[in-house]
C-alpha positions in Angstrom: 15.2 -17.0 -2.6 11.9 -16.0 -3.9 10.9 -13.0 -2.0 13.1 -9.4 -3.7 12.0 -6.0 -3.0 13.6 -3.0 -4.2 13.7 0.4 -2.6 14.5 3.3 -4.4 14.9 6.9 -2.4 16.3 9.9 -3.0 20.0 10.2 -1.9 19.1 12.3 1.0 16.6 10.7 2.5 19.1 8.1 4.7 17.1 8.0 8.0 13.7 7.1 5.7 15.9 4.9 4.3 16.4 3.0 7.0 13.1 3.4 8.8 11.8 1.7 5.5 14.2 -1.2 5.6 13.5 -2.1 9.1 9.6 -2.2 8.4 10.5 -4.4 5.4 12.6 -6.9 7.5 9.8 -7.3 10.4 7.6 -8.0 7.4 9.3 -10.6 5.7 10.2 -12.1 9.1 6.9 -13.0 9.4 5.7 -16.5 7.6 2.5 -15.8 7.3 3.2 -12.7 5.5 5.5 -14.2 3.1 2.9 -16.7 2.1 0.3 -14.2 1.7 2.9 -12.0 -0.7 4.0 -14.8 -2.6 0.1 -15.9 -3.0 -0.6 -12.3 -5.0 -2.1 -13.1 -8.5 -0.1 -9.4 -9.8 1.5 -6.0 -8.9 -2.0 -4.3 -7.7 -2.6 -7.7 -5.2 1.3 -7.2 -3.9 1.6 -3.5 -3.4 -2.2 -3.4 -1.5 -1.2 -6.7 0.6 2.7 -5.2 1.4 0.4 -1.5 2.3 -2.2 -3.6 4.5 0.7 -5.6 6.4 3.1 -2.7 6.4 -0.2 -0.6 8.0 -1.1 -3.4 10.5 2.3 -3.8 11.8 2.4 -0.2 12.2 -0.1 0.0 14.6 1.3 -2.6 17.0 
């Protein structure tokens, strides 16, 4: 394993919760998209390449 994310949300917000863990497993079911995260140089080049993905799929 070289992939982790963590998710941290308030206690109440279960339904977010898992709306948010779906989008992350489409994500990381994706190879290319893996490669690209794993290819970020720091934290800035991660968050803006999981926002640009996470957007993308979004939109599908």
């Amino acid at each position: 394993m070289d992939l982790v994310l963590a998710l941290m949300v308030p206690e109440h917000f279960t339904d977010q919760h898992l709306a948010l863990l779906g989008q992350v497993a489409e994500l990381f079911s994706h190879a290319d998209v893996c490669a690209e995260l794993r290819a970020a140089g720091d934290a800035q080049q991660l968050f803006e390449r999981i926002s640009r993905r996470t957007l993308q799929f979004s939109e599908v």
